[in-house]
Each structure stands twice: as structure tokens, then as C-alpha cells.
N, C-alpha and C positions, 0 to 999 in steps of 0.2 A: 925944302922941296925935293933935293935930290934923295935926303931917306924914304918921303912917302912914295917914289918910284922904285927905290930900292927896295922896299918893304913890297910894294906892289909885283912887282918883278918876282920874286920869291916867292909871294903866296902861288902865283901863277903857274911857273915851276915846281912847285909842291903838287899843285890840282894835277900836273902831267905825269909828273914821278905816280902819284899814290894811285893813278886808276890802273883797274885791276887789270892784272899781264892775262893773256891769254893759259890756256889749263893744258898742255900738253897730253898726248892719249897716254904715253907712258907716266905721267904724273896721275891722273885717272886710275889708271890700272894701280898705283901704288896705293891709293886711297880705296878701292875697293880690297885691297890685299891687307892693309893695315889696321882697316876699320874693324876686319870679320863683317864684311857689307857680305849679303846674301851670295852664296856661289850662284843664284839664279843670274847676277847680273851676267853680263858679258861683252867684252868690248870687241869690235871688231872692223881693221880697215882694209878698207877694199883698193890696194893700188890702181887699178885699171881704171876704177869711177873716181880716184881720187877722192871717197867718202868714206867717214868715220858711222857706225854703226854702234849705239850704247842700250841696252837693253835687258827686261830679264822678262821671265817667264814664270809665273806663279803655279801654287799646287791647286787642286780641283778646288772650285766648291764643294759643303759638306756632302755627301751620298742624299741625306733626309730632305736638304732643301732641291739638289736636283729631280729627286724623285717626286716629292711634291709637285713639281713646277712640268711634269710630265716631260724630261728632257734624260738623258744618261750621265752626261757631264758637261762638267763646265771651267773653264779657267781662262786667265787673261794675260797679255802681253805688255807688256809698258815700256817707250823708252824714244830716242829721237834718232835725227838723222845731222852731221851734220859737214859740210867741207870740208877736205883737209885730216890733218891731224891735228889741232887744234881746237879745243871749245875757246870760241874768243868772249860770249858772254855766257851767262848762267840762262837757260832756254827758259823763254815765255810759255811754251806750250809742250805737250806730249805726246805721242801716239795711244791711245788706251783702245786696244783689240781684245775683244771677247770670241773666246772658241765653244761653240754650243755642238754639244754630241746630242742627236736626238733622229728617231728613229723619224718622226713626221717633221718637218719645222714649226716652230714655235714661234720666233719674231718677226714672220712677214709682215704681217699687219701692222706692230706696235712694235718701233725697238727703240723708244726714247730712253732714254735714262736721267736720273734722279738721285741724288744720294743724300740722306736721311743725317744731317748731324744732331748731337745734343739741342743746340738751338736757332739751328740754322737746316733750309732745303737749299740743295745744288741742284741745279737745272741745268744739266750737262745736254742737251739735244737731242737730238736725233739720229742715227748712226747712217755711216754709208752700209747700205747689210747685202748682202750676197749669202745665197743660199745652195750649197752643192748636193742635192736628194742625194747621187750614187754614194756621193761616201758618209753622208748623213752627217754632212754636216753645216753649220750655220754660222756667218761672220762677221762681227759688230763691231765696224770702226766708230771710234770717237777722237777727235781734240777736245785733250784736258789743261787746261792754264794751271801754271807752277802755283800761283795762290791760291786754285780749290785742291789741287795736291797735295798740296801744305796742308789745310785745314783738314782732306780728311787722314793724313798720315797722323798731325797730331791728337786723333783724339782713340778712344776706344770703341766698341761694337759700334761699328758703323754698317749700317743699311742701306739698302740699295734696290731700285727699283729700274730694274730693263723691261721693259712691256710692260706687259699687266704683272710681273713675276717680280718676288722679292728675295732675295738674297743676304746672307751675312759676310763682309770681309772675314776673312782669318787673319789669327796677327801676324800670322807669314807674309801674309799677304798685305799687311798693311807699314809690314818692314821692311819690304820690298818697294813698297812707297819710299818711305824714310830714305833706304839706302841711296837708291837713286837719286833723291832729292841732294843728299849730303854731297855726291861724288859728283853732281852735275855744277856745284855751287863755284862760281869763277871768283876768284879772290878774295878767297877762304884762306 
């Protein structure tokens, strides 16, 4: 009796040791430094709000699909927020912000989004949008879950559909994915 409490004790012990330690921002930072993770990311804490800031910044979409889609450009934001100087877990969700250069707006009406895998649709919703005419510009927040991240990080030409408009990731931009994914991962 007293080894199956010993033994039980231990496992118990075990389960508290192995769960994952929290991620340190300067441990973060080493991982985006050592990986060659995108120079887009960028880490950054704000002492005064006592918040961590983890993010990067993608390149345009292509010129052709902007033009088609009647817009000037286009690129997106990815990344989280979070207390502290610590990531205590690996984040559920994302921030995914779309910056639209366009002379008239284009996603008042429509700015759900969609994104096209080999054998799967993501139904990512409908964006908070905010539209600025003076500086012509247009802006599409979304929360994206770490598992439709993952799926469309792991695959290639992935498609995407904001309004009626379709789009190509680039693989910058889909390493950008990746990157973040890798360096946001807590007990790695």
C-alpha cells in the first residue's frame, strides 16, 4: 500500500514538474534571433501598461491581385497581446489586421473572410472594418485560432477570400505565419 502511494505521489509530482514553465520575452527574443524567424517579427514591452506586444508585419500583396481587386495595396499584421513579460501559455488566438490602400473603399459592404486550403474552407468571419476616406485607407480586424494558423501556415498557395476579393498568400507571408507560430510555442 505504501509503494502504490509512493508511486502515486510521484506521478503527481511529475505532472507539476513537466507543465510547461512560462516563455520569458527575452527567451522569445532568443528564439526569434536564433531561428532566422522573419525580421518582420518584433517584440515589444511597454513598462507603463505592463504589456508584452509580439508581432510582425507582412510585405504587400502581389501589385496584379491588388489591381485586379480595384485597391492600391494591401498587407497584413499578425500577432498578440499579452501581460507582463511573460507568455505563460502558447496563445489560442491572434490578432490578423488587413491594411487596404484604395482610393474609394472596397470592404464596406463585404469584409468577411475565408481562406481556401488544399481540402479544407476556413471560415474566419467577419472583420471589425473601419474605413479612413482622408488617407484612403481601410481596416480589417480579425481573430484567428492558433489551429486555423497552423493549418494555413502548413500548407502552400493558399487563397483567400476578404469580400467578394481573392487574394494569394506569399510565402513571406506565410513564414510569417510559421515564425510566429514557432516562437509563440510555450514549452518548446
Amino acid at each position: 500500500m505504501k509503494y502504490v502511494i509512493a508511486v502515486c505521489a510521484f506521478l503527481l509530482l511529475l505532472t507539476f514538474t513537466t507543465t510547461a514553465q512560462p516563455l520569458s520575452n527575452d527567451a522569445i527574443q532568443q528564439r526569434i534571433n536564433s531561428a532566422k524567424a522573419q525580421k518582420a517579427i518584433v517584440l515589444t514591452y511597454d513598462a507603463a501598461g505592463k504589456t508584452t506586444k509580439l508581432g510582425g508585419i507582412s510585405e504587400n500583396f502581389s501589385e496584379d491581385e491588388a489591381s485586379r481587386s480595384g485597391i492600391l495595396a494591401m498587407n497584413f499584421a499578425v500577432g498578440i497581446f499579452y501581460p507582463g513579460n511573460d507568455l505563460v501559455k502558447s496563445p489560442e488566438s491572434f490578432l490578423l489586421a488587413f491594411w487596404v490602400l484604395s482610393k474609394k473603399a472596397r470592404f464596406g459592404a463585404n469584409h468577411s473572410l475565408t481562406v481556401a486550403l488544399r481540402d479544407e474552407m476556413l471560415v474566419i468571419g467577419s472583420a471589425r472594418y473601419v474605413a479612413k476616406p482622408r488617407e484612403q485607407m481601410e481596416y480589417l480586424d480579425f481573430e484567428i485560432s492558433r489551429e486555423n494558423l497552423m493549418k494555413i501556415a502548413g500548407q502552400t498557395d493558399v487563397r483567400l477570400q476578404l469580400g467578394d476579393e481573392q487574394f494569394t498568400f506569399t510565402k513571406s507571408q506565410m513564414k510569417l505565419f510559421a515564425d510566429l507560430l514557432m516562437v509563440t510555442e510555450v514549452g518548446q
